[in-house]
ROMAR-114899 format. One record per residue (C-alpha): x, y, z; residue number from 1. Coordinates in steps of 0.1 Angstrom, whole numbers, plus 5000, padded with zeros to 4 digits. Layout:
residues N
x	y	z	i
X	Y	Z	NUM;
...
***
This chain:
residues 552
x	y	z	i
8472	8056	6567	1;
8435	8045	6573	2;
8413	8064	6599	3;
8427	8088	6621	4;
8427	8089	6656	5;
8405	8117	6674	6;
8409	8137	6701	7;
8373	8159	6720	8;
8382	8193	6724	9;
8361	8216	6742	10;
8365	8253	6747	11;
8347	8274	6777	12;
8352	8315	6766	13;
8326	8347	6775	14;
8300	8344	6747	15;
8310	8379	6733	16;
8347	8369	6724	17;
8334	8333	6706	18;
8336	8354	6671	19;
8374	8355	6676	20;
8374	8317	6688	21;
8354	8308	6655	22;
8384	8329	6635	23;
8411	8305	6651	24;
8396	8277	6648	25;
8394	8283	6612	26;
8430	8281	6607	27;
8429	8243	6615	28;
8427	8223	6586	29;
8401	8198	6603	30;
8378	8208	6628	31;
8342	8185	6634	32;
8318	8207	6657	33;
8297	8188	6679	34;
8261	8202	6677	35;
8245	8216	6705	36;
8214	8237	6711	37;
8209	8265	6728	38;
8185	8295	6736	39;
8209	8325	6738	40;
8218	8341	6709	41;
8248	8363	6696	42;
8233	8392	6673	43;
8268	8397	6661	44;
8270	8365	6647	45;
8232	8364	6628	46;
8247	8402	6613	47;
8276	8384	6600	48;
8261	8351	6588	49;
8234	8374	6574	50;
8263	8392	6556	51;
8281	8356	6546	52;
8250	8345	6528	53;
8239	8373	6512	54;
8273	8374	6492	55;
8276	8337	6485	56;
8240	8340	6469	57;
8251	8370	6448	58;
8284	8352	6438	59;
8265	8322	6432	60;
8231	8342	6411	61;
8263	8357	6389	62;
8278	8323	6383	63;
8240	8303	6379	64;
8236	8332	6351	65;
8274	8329	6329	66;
8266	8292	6331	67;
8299	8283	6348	68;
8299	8247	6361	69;
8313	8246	6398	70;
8337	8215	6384	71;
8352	8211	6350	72;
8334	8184	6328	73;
8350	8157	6314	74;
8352	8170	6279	75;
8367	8203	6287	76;
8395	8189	6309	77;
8407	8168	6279	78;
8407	8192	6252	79;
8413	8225	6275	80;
8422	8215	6308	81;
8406	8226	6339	82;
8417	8258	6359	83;
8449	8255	6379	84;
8452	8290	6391	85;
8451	8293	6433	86;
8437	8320	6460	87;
8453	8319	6492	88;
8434	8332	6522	89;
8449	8342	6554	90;
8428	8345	6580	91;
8430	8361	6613	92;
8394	8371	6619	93;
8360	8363	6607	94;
8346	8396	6601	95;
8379	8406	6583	96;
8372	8380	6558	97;
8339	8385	6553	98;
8348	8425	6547	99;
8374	8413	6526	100;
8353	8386	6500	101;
8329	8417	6498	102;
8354	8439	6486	103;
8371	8413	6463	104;
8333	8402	6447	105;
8320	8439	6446	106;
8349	8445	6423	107;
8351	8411	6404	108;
8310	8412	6402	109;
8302	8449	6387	110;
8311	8445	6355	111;
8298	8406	6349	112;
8260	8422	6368	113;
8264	8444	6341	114;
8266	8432	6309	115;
8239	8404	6319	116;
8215	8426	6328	117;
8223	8446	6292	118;
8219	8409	6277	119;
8185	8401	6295	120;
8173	8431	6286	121;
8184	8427	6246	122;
8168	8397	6248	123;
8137	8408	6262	124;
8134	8433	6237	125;
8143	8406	6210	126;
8112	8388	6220	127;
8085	8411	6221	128;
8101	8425	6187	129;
8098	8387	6172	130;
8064	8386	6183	131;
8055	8414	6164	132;
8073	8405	6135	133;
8060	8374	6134	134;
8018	8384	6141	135;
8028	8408	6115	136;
8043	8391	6088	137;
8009	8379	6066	138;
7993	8417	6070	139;
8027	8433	6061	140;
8016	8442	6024	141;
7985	8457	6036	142;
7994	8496	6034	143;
7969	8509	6062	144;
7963	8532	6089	145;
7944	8511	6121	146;
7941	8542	6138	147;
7916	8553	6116	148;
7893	8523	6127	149;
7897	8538	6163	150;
7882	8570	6155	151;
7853	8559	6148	152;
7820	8565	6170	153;
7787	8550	6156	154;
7805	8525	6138	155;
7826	8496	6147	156;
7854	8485	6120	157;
7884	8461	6130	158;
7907	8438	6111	159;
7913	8401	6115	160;
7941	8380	6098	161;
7919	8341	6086	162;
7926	8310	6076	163;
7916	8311	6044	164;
7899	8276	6048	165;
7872	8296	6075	166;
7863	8326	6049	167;
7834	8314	6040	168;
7819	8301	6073	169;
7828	8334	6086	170;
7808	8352	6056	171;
7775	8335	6070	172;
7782	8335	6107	173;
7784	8376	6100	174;
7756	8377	6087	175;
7745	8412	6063	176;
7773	8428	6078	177;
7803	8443	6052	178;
7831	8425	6045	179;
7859	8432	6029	180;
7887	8402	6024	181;
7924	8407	6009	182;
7941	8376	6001	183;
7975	8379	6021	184;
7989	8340	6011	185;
7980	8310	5999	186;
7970	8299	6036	187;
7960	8333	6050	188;
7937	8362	6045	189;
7932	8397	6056	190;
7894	8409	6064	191;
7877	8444	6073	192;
7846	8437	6089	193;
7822	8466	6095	194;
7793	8474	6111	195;
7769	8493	6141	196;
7786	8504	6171	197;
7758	8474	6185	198;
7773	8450	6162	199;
7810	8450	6176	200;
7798	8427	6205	201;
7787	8404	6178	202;
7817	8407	6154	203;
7841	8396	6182	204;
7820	8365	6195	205;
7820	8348	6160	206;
7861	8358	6152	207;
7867	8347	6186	208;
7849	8314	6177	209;
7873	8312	6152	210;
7902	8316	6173	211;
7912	8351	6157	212;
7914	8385	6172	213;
7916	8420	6160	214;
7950	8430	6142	215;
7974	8451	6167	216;
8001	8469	6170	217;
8016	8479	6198	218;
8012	8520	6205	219;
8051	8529	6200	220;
8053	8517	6169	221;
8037	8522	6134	222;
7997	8520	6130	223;
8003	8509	6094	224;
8006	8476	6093	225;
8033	8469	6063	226;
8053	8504	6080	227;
8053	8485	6110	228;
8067	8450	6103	229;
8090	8471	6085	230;
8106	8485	6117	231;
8097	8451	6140	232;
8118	8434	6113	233;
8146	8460	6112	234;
8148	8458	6148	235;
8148	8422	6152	236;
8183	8417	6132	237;
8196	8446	6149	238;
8188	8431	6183	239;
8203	8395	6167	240;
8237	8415	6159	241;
8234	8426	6196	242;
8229	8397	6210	243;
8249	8378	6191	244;
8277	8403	6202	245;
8271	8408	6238	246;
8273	8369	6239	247;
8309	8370	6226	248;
8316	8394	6253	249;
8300	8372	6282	250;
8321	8340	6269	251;
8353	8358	6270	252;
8347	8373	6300	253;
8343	8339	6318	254;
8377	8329	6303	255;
8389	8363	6322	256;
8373	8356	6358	257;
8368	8321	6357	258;
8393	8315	6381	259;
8385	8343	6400	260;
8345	8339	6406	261;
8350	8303	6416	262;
8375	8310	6446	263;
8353	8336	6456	264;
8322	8312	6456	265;
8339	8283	6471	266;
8357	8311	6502	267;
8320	8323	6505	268;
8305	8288	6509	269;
8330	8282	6538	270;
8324	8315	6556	271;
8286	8306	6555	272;
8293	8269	6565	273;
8310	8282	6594	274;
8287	8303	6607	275;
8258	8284	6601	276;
8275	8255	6622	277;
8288	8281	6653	278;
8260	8306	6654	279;
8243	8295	6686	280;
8274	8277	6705	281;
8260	8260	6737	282;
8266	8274	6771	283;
8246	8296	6793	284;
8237	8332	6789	285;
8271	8345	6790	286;
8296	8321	6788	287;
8299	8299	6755	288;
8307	8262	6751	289;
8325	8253	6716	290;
8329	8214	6717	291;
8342	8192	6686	292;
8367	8169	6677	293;
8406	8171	6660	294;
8434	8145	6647	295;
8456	8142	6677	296;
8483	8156	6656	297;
8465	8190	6657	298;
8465	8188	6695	299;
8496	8212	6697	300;
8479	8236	6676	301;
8447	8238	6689	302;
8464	8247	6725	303;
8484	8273	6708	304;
8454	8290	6691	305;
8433	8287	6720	306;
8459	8297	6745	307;
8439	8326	6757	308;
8406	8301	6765	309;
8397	8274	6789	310;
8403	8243	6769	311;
8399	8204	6775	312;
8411	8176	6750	313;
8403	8142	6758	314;
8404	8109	6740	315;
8376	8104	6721	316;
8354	8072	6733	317;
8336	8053	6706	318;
8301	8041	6721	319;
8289	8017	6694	320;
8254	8019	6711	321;
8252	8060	6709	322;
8223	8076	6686	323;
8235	8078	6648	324;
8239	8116	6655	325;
8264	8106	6684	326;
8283	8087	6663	327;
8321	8096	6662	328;
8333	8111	6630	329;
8354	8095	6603	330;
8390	8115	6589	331;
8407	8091	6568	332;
8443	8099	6568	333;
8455	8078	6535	334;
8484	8088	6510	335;
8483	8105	6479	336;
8481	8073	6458	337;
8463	8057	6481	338;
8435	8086	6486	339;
8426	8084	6454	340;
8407	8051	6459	341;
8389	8066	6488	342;
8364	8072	6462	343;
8352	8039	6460	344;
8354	8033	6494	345;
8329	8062	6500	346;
8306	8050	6472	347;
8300	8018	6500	348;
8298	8041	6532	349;
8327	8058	6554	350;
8341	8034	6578	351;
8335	8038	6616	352;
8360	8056	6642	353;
8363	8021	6654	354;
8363	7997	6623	355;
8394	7998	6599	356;
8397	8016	6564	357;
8394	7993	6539	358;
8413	8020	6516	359;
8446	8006	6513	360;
8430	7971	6503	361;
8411	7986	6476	362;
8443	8003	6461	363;
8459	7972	6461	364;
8427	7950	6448	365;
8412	7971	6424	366;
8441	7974	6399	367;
8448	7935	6402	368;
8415	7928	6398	369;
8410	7949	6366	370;
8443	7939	6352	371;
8436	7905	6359	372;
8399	7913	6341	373;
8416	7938	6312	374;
8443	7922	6304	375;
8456	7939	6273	376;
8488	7960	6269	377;
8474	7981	6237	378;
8443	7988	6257	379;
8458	7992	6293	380;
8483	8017	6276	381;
8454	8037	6265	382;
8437	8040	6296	383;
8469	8047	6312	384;
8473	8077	6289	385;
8437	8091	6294	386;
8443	8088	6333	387;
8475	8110	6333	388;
8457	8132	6309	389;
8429	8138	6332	390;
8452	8139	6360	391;
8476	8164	6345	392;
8448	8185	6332	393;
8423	8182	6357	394;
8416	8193	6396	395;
8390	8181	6418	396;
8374	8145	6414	397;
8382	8149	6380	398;
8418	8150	6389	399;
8414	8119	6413	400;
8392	8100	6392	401;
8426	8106	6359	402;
8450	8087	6390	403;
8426	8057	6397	404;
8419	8053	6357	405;
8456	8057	6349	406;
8465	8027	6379	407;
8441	8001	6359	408;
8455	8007	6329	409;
8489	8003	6341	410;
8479	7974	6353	411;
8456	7962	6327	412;
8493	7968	6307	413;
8514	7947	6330	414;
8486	7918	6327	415;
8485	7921	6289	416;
8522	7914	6287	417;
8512	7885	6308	418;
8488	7871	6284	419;
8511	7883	6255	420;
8479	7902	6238	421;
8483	7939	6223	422;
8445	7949	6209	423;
8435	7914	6204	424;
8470	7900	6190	425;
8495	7881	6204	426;
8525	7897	6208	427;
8550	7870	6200	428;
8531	7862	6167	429;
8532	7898	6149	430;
8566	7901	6126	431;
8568	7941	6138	432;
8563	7935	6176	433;
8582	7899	6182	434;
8619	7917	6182	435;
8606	7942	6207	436;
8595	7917	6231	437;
8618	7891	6223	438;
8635	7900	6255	439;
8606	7896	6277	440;
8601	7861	6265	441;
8594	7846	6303	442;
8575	7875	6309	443;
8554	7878	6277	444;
8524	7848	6271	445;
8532	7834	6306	446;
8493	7842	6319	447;
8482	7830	6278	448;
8448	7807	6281	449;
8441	7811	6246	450;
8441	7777	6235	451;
8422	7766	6269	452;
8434	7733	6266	453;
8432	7710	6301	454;
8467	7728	6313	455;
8459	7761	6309	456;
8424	7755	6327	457;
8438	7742	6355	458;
8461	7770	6353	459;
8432	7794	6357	460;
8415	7776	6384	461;
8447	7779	6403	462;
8451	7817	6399	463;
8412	7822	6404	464;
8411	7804	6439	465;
8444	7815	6451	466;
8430	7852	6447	467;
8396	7841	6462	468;
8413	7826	6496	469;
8431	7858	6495	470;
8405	7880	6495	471;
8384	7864	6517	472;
8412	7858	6546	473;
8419	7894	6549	474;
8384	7895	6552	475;
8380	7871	6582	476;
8415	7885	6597	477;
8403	7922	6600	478;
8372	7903	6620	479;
8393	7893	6638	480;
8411	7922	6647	481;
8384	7938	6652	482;
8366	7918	6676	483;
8402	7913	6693	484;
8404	7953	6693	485;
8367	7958	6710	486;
8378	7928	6733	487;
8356	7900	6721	488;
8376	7872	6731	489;
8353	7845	6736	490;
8337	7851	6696	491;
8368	7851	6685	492;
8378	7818	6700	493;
8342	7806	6694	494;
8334	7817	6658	495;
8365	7838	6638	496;
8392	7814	6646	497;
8369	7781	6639	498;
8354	7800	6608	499;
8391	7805	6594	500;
8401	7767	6600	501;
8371	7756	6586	502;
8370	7780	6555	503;
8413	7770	6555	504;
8399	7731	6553	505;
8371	7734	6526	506;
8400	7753	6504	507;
8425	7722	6509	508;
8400	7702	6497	509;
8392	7721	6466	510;
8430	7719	6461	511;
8435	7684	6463	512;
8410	7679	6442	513;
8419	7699	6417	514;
8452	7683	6425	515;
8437	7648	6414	516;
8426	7655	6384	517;
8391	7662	6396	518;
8387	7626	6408	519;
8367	7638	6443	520;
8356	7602	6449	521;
8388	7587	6443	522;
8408	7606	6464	523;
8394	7597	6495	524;
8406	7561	6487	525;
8369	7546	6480	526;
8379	7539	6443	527;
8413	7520	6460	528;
8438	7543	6438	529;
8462	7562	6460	530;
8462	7599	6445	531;
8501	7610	6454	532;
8498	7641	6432	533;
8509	7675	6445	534;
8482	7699	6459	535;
8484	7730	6440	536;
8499	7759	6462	537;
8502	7739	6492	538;
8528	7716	6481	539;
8546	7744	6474	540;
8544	7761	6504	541;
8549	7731	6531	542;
8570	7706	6508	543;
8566	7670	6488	544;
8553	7654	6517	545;
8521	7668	6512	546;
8500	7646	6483	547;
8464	7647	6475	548;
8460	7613	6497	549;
8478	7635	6526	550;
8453	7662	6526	551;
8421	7640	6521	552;
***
């Protein structure tokens, strides 16, 4: 457990073989390229990353347009559970997996490219048809041929749909000028306004003042306007029905390569990652220098897979005062149940190559902390059954996110029996649930502070500060380690180990006087009464010997 210790490998090769070396090194499961800069480039490499990002962004273009979320909401997992199925990749060569994922898309691809480009182009169509419909809907009992209007030389006729409202304002702006109004609706009007081929310049100006413009329809359709809504209506439901039933097809065709798309994504995301990261390896003109670090139990396999190279492997040194960018990497190395809380631990910053994973605390704090903080069995129970749920159902963070949920509820559960509360009840106290807990009697109410009365306070100061001293002496220990580790012997002997006697001393006095019945003045003997009390925890611990008057 906790951070794992690295080794800096280094591999020297002829430039023109470092697409193989990039293939092996891909087979280790952890591999942290140091990144170096250099002038000479490998064309066969910019051909291939070329390749590796111009299939991620069609893989990725495909799954933008289906709307499928790289990781399973919430809400799905619960109700229908997140994909479990699994692609394994072997590979033995860059370029073979590249030629591979192209195959695999190109086939998985076609038929998704094709139905969404059917769909954008239905709904393309759908809107210029709406449009239509709806600029045609007030003229579409007007039985009319505009074309007619068109053919016309020394005169100018067009037709505008009004607010009814602007009629008559429009009557005098026009002037002596014919025209003819139809009332369409209660809101709307139709007009025919006719004059001089000279007066069309003036006829536009005022409707445009009005915010109207001639009537039209586009050319493939109808020049009649009630003929044409007719078909621009017509079409519009059957462009609905099409819609409507190409988007049936697209949903279950994400059921069908769900799976599928997103291994391809996530194998074409790698491929790109790695060649983005070992395109221009360091080195000189011809020879290449591929530098990075491993877990020293990869060691053995890194030699074997780069038996054919010159290779180095060193310790790595920690330099606390390198760049940021120099900085040693951190692999944390934790269990199963214990990984699960490296969540938290990231959400405060990965620990150091040289400082210690605070991981394995955290697994063990956070669920007594929250039990401590939740304590309820009903409740706890329920967390602990949406935790496995998630977990069960789930993959990814979602997955890890089920474990840590499921821990506090487990331990929210063991605190409830504790306080003897179930959803707000006391256990002991309901006629259905007393003869199931009968048998846990010692167990069941022994944390209960219901009542607060002076006992059960004291009883809560107790718990309270023995968990505070805990926490904070692991703190000050792993100081200490630390400082011991990077050899700091003379601030550890002149501020950790002072600090921990004097934090040790202010706590034996919070004890005793808690001990004493909070008589801090009386206990040091000024009042004259001699406090022979026991010290909470510490009496326990070192014996009867040791009063409140002992340890003031």
């Amino acid at each position: 457990m906790g951070l794992a210790k690295l080794k800096k490998a280094a591999l020297i090769l002829p430039r023109i073989e470092a697409q193989e070396a990039v293939s092996k090194l891909a087979e280790l499961e952890w591999f942290h390229p140091i990144q170096t800069t250099s002038e000479h480039l490998n064309p066969y490499f910019d051909d291939l990353l070329l390749k590796a990002q111009r299939l991620f962004q069609d893989i990725d273009e495909v799954i933008r347009a289906l709307g499928i979320p790289l990781e399973t909401g919430v809400m799905v997992t619960m109700f229908k559970g997140a994909p479990k199925e699994k692609t394994d990749y072997v590979i033995e060569d860059i370029q073979d997996f590249i030629a591979d994922l192209e195959d695999k898309s190109k086939a998985a691809l076609d038929e998704p490219k094709k139905i969404l480009a059917e769909q954008n182009r239905v709904t393309k169509e759908l809107e210029e048809f709406s449009n239509v419909e709806v600029a045609l809907k007030m003229a579409a009992n007007l039985n009319l041929d505009l074309t007619s209007f068109a053919r016309l030389k020394m005169f100018f006729a067009d037709m505008f749909v009004i607010d009814s409202k602007d009629e008559a304002e429009i009557r005098k702006s026009i002037g002596d000028l014919p025209l003819y109004s139809n009332k369409l609706s209660e809101d709307k009007t139709s007009i025919v306004v006719i004059g001089s081929a000279d007066d069309s310049e003036k006829i536009i100006k005022v409707m445009r003042s009005f915010g109207v413009h001639p009537l039209q329809i586009p050319a493939n359709m109808p020049q009649n306007p009630s003929r044409a809504y007719s078909q621009a209506h017509a079409k519009v439901k059957e462009l609905e029905a099409k819609s409507a039933e190409i988007t049936k097809n697209v949903e279950k065709m994400k059921s069908a390569i769900l799976s599928k798309i997103l291994s391809l994504h996530e194998a074409a995301r790698v491929a790109k990652d790695v060649l983005e990261i070992t395109r221009k390896p360091g080195g000189t003109e011809h020879f290449a220098l591929i530098q990075g670090y491993i877990p020293d139990k990869m060691e053995g396999k890194f030699k074997k897979l780069t038996s054919n190279y010159v290779s180095i492997i060193e310790d790595a040194q920690f330099d606390q005062y390198a760049e940021a960018a120099q900085h040693l990497p951190s692999l944390l190395t934790n269990k199963s149940y214990t990984r699960t809380f490296e969540v938290i631990t990231e959400t405060q910053g990965l620990p150091k190559y040289n400082e210690i994973d605070p991981t394995p605390i955290i697994a063990f704090v956070w669920p007594l902390f929250y039990g401590l903080m939740f304590a309820d069995l009903g409740h706890g129970l329920l967390l602990f059954g949406l935790g496995m749920l998630l977990r069960h159902r789930g993959n990814g963070s979602i997955r890890t996110w089920g474990t840590l949920i499921a821990a506090s509820g487990a331990a929210a559960s063991i605190a409830g029996l504790g306080t003897g509360e179930m959803f707000g009840f006391h256990l002991l106290r309901q006629p259905v649930l007393a003869p199931i807990f009968a048998p846990l009697g010692g167990i069941v109410g022994v944390l209960n502070v219901s009542e607060l009365n002076f006992d059960q306070v004291i009883k809560i100061l107790k718990v309270s500060v023995a968990i505070g001293i805990v926490h904070l002496m692991m703190a000050m220990s792993l100081r200490l380690y630390k400082n011991l580790k990077e050899g700091n012997k003379l601030f550890v002997y002149t501020h950790d180990i002072p600090a921990i006697i004097q934090f040790l001393a202010v706590v034996a006095l919070i004890l005793a006087a808690i001990g004493s019945g909070y008589d801090i003045i009386g206990m040091f003997g000024i009042s004259g009464k001699i406090h022979t009390e026991p010290v909470p925890w510490l009496t326990f611990v070192f014996g009867n010997w040791l009063t409140v008057d002992v340890v003031a």
